[in-house]
C-alpha positions as CSV (number, residue, x, y, z in Angstrom):
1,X,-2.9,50.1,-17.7
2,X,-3.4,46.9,-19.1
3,X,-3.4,46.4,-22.7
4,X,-6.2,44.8,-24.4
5,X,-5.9,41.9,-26.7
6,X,-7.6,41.4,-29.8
7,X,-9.1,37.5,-29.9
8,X,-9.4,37.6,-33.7
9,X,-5.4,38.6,-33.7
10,X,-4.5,35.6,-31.5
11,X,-6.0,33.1,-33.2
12,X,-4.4,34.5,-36.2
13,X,-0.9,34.3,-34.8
14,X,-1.9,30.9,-33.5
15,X,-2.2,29.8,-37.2
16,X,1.1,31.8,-38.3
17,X,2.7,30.5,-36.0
18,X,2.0,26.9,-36.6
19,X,2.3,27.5,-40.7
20,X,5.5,28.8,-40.5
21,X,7.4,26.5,-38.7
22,X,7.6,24.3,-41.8
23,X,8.3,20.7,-41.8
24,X,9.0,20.9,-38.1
25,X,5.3,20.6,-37.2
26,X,3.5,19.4,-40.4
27,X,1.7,17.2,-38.0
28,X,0.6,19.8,-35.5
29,X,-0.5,21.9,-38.1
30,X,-2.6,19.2,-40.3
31,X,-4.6,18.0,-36.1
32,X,-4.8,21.8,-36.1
33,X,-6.3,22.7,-39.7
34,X,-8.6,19.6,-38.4
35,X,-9.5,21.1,-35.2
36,X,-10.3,25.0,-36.8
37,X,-12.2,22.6,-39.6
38,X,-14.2,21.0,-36.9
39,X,-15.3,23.8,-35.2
40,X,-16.5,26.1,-38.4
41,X,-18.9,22.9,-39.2
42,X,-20.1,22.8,-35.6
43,X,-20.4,26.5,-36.3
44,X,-19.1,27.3,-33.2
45,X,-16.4,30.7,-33.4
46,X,-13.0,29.8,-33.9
47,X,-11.3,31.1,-30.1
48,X,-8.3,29.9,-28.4
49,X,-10.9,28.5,-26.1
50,X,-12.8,26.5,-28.7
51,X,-9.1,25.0,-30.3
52,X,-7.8,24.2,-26.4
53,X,-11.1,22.2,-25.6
54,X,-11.6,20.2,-29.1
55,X,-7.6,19.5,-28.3
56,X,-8.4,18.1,-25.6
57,X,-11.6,16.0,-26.7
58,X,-9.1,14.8,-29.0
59,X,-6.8,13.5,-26.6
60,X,-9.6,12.0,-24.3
61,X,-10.9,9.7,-27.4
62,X,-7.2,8.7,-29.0
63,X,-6.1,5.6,-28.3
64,X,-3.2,6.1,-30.9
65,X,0.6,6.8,-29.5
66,X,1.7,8.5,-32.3
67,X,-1.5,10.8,-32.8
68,X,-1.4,11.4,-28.5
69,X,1.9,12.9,-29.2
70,X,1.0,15.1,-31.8
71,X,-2.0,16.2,-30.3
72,X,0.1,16.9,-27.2
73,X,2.6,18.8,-28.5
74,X,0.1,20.7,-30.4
75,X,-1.9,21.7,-27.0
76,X,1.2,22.4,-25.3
77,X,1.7,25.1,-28.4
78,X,-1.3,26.5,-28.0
79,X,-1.1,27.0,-24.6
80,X,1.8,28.4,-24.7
81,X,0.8,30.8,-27.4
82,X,-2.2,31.6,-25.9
83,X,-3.3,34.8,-23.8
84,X,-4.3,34.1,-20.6
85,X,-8.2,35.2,-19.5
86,X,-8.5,37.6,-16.8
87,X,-12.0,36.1,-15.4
């Protein structure tokens, strides 16, 4: 039987995860505060979905090395912390 995952606890661990790491990814945590911000005033729901594709709007309209990186390494987080759909 397949166990069932609760969104609302994903995205939560998301953020944990993220917050707890410190110093080590004050960076990836301030593009993701932004992101979660920037979907709330778009008033859109806050999924993994919604944080992977303003991520990667991000990416598409950054012409800044250092903010690429960040933003890359946060994605790369978030997929990797991230439940995959079944449809």
């Amino acid at each position: 039987m397949q166990q069932e995952i609760n969104p609302i606890s994903a995205e939560a661990d998301l953020i944990h995860h993220f917050r707890s790491e410190g110093d080590k990814l004050t960076a990836e945590t301030a593009v993701l505060d932004s992101v979660i911000r920037d979907i709330v005033i778009d008033g859109k729901k806050v999924t993994s979905k919604a944080i992977l594709l303003y991520l990667i709007a991000e990416l598409e309209s950054t012409t800044d090395v250092v903010k690429l990186d960040v933003l890359r390494n946060a994605l790369e987080i978030v997929v990797g912390r991230t439940p995959d759909d079944d449809a």
